[in-house]
N, C-alpha and C positions, 0 to 999 in steps of 0.2 A: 423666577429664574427660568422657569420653563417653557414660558412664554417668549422670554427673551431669544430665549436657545432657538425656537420655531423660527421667530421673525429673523435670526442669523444665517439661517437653515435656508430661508427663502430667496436670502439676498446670494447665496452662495452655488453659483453658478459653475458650469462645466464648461472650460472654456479648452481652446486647444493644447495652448503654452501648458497648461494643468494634468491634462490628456498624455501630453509627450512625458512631462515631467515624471509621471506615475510610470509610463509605461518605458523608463529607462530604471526606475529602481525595482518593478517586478521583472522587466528581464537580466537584472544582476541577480537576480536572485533563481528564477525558472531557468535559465541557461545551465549554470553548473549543475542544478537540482535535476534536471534531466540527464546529463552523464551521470549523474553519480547514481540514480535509480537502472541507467543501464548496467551499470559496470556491476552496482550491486546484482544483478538480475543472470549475470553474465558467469557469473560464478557456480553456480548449478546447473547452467547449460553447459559448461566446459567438464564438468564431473563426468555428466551424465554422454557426452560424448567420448570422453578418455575409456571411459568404462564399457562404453558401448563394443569399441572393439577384441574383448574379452569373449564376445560370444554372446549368443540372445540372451541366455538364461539372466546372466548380468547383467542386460542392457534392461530384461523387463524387470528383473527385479527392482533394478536403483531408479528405473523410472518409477514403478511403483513404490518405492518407499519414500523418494523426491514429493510425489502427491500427498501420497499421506501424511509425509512430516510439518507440510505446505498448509495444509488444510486444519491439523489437529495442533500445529505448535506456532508455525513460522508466522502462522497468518494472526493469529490471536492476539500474540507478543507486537506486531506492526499495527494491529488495529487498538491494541490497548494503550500502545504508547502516543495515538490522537488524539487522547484526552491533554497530555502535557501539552500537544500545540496550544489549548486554548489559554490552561494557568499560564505557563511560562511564556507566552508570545503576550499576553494583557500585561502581568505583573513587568516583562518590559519597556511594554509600551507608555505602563504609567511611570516607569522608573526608579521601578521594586526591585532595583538589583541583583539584592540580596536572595531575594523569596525566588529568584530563577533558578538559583543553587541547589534552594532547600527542595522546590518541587523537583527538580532533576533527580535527588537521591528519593522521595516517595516515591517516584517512578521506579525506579529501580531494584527497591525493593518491594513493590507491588508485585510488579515481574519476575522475581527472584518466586515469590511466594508460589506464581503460578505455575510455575516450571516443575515440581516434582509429581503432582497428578498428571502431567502430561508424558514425563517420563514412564509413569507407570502402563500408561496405554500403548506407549513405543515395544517398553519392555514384552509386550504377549501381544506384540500383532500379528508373530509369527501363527497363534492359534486363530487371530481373529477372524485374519482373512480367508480361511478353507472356509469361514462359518460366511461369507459372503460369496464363495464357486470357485476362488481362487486356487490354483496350483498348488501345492504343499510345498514342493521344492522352490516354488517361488518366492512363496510365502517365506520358511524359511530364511533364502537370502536375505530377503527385503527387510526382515526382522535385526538382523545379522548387521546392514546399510543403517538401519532405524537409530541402532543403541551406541551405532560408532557418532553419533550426529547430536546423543544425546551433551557432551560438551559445546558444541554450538549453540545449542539451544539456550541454555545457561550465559554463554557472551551476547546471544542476542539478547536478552533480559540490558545488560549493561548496556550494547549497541547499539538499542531503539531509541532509546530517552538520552544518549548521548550526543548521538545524529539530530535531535529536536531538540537538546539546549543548543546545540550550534545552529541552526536551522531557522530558530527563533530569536536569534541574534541578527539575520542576516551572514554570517560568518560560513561562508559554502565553501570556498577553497582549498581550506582543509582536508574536508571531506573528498574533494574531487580527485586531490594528492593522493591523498591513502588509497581511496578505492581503486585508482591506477596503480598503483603500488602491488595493493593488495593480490589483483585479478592479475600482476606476472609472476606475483608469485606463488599464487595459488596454481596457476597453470603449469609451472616448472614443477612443485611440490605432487603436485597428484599427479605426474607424472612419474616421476622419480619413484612414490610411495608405489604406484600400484605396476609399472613393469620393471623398474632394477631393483626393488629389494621386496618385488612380487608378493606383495599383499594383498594383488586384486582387487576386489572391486571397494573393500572392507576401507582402501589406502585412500580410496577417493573422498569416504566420509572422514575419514582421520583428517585429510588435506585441508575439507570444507572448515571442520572445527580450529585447525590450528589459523588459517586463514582469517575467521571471525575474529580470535581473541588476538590475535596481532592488530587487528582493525581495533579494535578494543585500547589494547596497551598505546598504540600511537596515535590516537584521539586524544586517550587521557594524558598521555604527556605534553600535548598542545594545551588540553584543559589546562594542568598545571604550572605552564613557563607560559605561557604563550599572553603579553601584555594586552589583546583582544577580550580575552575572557578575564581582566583583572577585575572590575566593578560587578562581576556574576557569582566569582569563585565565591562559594564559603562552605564554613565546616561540617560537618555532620551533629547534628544535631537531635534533639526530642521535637522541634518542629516538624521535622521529615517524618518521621512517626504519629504526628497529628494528623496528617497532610495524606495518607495513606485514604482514610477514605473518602476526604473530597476527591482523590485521582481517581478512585474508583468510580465515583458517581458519573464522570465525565468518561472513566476509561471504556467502562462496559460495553455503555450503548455506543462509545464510538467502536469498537470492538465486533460487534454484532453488525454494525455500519458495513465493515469490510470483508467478514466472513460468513455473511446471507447470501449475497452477490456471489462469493468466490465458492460456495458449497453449492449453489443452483449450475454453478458451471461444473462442477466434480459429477454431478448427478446427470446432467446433461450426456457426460462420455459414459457414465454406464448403462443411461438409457441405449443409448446407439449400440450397445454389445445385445441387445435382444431382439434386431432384426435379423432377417432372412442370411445377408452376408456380411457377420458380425464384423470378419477381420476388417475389411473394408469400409464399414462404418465408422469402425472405432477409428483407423487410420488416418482418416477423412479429420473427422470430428476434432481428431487431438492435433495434427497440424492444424487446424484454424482456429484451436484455442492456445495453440503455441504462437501462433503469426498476432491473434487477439491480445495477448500477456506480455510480448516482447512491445507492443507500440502503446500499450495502457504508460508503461515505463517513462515515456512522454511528455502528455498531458499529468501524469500524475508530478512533475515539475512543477507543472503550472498551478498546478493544487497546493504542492508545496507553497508554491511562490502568495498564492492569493491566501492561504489561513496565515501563511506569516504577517504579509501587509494590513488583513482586519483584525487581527490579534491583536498587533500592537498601537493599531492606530483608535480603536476602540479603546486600549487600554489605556492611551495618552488619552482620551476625552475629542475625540475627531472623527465622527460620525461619518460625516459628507465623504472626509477622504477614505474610510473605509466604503464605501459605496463607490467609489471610484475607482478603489482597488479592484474591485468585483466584475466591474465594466471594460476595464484593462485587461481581466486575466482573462475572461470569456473571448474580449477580440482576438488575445492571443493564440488561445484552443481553437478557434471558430477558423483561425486561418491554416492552423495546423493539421486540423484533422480534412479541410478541404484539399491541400497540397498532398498529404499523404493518400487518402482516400483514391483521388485522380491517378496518382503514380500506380497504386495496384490496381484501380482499376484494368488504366490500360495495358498493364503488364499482366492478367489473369490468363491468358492463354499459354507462358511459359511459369507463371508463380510453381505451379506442380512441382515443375521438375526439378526443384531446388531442396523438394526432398523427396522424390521419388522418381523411376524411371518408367514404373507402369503405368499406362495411358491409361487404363480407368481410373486411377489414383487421379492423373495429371486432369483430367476429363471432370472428374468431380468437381473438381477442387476451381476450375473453371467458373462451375454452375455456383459454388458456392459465396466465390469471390464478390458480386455484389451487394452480398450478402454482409460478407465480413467490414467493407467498405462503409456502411450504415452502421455497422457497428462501433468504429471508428471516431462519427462525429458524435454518437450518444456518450462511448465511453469517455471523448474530449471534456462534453462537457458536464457530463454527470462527475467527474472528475475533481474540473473548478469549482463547482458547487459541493461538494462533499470538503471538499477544502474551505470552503466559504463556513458550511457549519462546524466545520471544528475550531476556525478559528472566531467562531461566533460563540460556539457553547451549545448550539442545542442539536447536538449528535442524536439525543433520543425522537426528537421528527423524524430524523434521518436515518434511524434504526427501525420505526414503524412504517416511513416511506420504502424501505430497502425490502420491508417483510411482508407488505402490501403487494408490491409491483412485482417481486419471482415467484412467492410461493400462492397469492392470490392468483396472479394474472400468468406470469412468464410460463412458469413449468406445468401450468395446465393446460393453456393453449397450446406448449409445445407437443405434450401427450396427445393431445387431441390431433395435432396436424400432423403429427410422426406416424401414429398407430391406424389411428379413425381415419384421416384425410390420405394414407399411406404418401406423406413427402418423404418420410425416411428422416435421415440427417438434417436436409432441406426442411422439414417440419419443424424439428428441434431449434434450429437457429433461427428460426422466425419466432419461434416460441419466446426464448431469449430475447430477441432484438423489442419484440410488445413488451416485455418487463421491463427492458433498459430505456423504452422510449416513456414509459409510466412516469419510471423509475424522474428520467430529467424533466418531463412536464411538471411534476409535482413540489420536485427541489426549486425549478425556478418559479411556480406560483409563491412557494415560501419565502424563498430570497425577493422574490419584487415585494412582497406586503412585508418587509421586516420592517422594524421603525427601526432606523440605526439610531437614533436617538437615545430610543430605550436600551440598545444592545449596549450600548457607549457605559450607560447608567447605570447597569448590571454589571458591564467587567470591572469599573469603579467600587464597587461595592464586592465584588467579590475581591478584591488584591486588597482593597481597604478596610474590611470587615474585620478578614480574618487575621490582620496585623491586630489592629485594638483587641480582637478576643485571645487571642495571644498573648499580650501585657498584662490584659485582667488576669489571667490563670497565672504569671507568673508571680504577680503582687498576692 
């Protein structure tokens, strides 16, 4: 049979009609997948600006407690929930209906599980931060911002694995609805909570959290009416409870996938606060990882869009087309991050002053811009490929690639060029950019030597195994 499969394999050519064909079902899928990671993203930017005009103190706190919540809760819960792209995008693709249901609810409470040690750390960051230089009275706030956010955190346990049973259906729409929805009302809401019935900056977390579990309750009620998700729905179950640690094995290391990357960038900006002219480093730094975070938003569509297409087409048993999924999502980032890249390019002489009006701010930020530009087509396409191993399954390469390329490569060279080389900031983001170029050399040596064959043969075995070991335990 396997022989057979090779010599199908050979006959199975790439032709254009095939090309278009793919690259009109990844862009139904990477189009909305991209609003809806903006709009999701857009949400904490609208806080942290409501709030801002409150006065610094507010402005640094909630940014500071935005990071920290970002780094210790928000990010963990979005990297653990990449493990369900793999079960639930196969078990569709083979058309395991059912078992899409059942891994949705392990996920869920997988998430659920991790959510109260993380509360616990929310709870005394107010102490934890003087123990890292920080302000007291900042600290303070941002503790005060932390524990109003600790209900979001909780919806997003529900919201992650929610978004990726619809996601892994192809089913975006939805999603694209709500999160428009969601981001007027969120912006009316935190308004209203923190200047007319003045609760400061406190009104802004409250907004974020009632905001999530409204995104929450109108997902689930599309889950539940909505005839799209009729051959998915099922009940809760003691499978879901079985299923808790295969999500794990897959969730961890995709987990670790997306907050290795996101913590070498957290370290990055407090590097920048121990040079000569800390304000301005850091100022520098955090606009161009703000300008970085808001266009990742993007190509993380396309990532979307490409672990859904080899999920499920592995999971049907279609190798080839999952390889061609791969080849579609890459030309799409590859054009993406060229057009955007270009645009700031040639716009780095006024990019400054769109958040600043001082000319060394605007003047940096100049020098730094082609910088950030190269960043652009690594994060495109480190992106697609990060999306290609989750809907392949071996997140754990991709957690040892992610742990190789920053803390091997990236944040030593950047120390080296910041401190020893004195680039300053300039140092640092070259540092970065060597890990993120590692980082995509490496993901695409693994993607070209994959056998999709075998990947094909593995997601079969996984959607099919665990049905028969299933029936044995119940007999």
């Amino acid at each position: 049979m396997e022989e057979e499969g090779k010599r199908e394999d050979r006959k199975w050519v790439i032709t254009w009609e095939r090309f278009v064909q793919e690259l009109k079902k990844a862009g139904y899928i990477a189009a909305p997948m991209v609003a809806v990671s903006v709009l999701q993203y857009l949400l904490q930017v609208v806080s942290v600006i409501i709030v801002g005009h409150l006065g610094a103190l507010a402005l640094s706190s909630a940014a500071i407690a935005t990071s920290i919540t970002n780094v210790t809760g928000f990010s963990l819960l979005s990297g653990m929930a990449g493990g369900l792209e793999t079960l639930a995008g196969q078990a569709y693709g083979a058309k395991q209906y059912q078992k899409l249901g059942t891994y949705t609810y392990s996920a869920i409470i997988s998430l659920i599980i991790m959510c109260p040690p993380i509360c616990v750390l929310w709870i005394f960051i107010g102490k934890l931060l003087p123990l890292l230089g920080q302000d007291t009275s900042i600290s303070q706030e941002a503790c005060k911002y932390s524990m109003w956010l600790i209900p979001a955190l909780f919806g997003g346990a529900v919201l992650k694995p929610l978004t990726r049973y619809l996601q892994t259906q192809s089913v975006i729409l939805p999603m694209l609805i709500t999160s428009s929805s969601i981001l007027c009302f969120h912006t009316i809401s935190c308004w209203i909570l923190v200047y007319k019935l003045q609760l400061g900056q406190k009104g802004a977390a409250i907004a974020f959290s009632l905001s999530t579990w409204l995104n929450v309750i109108l997902l689930s009620l599309y889950v539940k009416f909505s005839s799209a998700c009729e051959k998915t729905r099922a009940p809760l179950s003691r499978e879901a409870l079985y299923g808790i640690g295969e999500f794990f094995q897959l969730g961890v290391p995709s987990a670790i996938m997306v907050c290795l990357k996101w913590w070498s960038m957290e370290l990055l900006l407090l590097l920048s606060g121990l040079f000569k002219n800390p304000k301005l480093e850091t100022s520098v730094l955090s606009i161009c990882l703000t300008i970085s975070t808001l266009h990742f938003t993007i190509p993380y569509g396309f990532g979307a869009a490409a672990s859904t297409r080899v999920s499920n087409e592995l999971g049907a048993g279609n190798p080839q087309l999952a390889r061609m999924a791969v080849l579609v999502a890459l030309f799409l980032a590859g054009i993406e991050s060229v057009i955007v890249s270009s645009g700031l390019f040639l716009s780095r002489q006024v990019l400054g002053y769109a958040y600043s009006n001082d000319r060394q701010v605007v003047r940096y930020i100049s020098v730094m811009t082609p910088l950030i530009c190269l960043s652009f087509i690594m994060d495109s396409l480190q992106a697609v490929l990060s999306g290609v191993a989750r809907g392949s399954g071996w997140q754990k390469i991709g957690a040892y690639i992610n742990l190789g390329s920053f803390y091997l490569v990236g944040l030593p060279v950047a120390a080296a060029l910041g401190f020893v080389a004195h680039l300053r900031g300039k140092g640092l983001w070259i540092g970065i950019l060597a890990g993120s170029f590692v980082q995509s050399v490496l993901l695409s040596i693994v993607t070209a030597c994959t056998d999709w064959n075998k990947q094909a043969t593995k997601a079969r075995e996984r959607v099919f195994e665990r049905r028969s070991s299933m029936k044995d335990e119940e007999e």
